[in-house]
C-alpha positions in Angstrom: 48.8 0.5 -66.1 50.8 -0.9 -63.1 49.1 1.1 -60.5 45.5 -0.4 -62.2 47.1 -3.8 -61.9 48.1 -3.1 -58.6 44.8 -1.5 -57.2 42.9 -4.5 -58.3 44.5 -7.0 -57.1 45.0 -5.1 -53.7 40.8 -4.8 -53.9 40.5 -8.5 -55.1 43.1 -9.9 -51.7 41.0 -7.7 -49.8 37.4 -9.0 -51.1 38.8 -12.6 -50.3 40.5 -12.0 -47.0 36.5 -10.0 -46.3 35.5 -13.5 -46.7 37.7 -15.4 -45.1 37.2 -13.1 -41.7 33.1 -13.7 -42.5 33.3 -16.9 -42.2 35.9 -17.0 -39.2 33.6 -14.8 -37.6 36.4 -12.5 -37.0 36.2 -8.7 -36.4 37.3 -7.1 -39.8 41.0 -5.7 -39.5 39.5 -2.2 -41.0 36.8 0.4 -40.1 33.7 -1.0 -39.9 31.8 1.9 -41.9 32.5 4.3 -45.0 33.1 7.1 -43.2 36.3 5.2 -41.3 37.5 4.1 -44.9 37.1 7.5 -46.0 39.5 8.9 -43.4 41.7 6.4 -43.8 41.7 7.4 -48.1 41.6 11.0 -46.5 45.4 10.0 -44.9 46.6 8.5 -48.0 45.9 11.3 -50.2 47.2 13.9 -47.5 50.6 12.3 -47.6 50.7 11.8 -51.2 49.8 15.6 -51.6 52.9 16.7 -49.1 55.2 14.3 -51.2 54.0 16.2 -54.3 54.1 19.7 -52.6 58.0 18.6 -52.0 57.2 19.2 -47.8 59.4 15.7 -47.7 62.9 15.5 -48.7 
């Protein structure tokens, strides 16, 4: 239940701070397009697979 805490509140930080840049007119800090997000997800879930597969010690 943590980690559900945790993810929402990471998502609802980074819906404001979306804003906030918006209405700076600031480039956004992240990839501009699913596809970039995707890879970065694709990164997370590549690390936390070699973690699991013990490949870090």
């Amino acid at each position: 239940m943590h980690q559900l805490k945790e993810a929402v509140l990471a998502l609802v930080v980074g819906l404001i701070l979306g804003l906030i840049f918006a209405r700076l007119k600031l480039p956004v800090p992240a990839p501009p397009t699913l596809a970039g997000v995707m890879g970065i997800v694709g990164i997370f879930l590549g690390y936390v697979l070699a973690v699991r597969m013990g490949w870090l010690r």
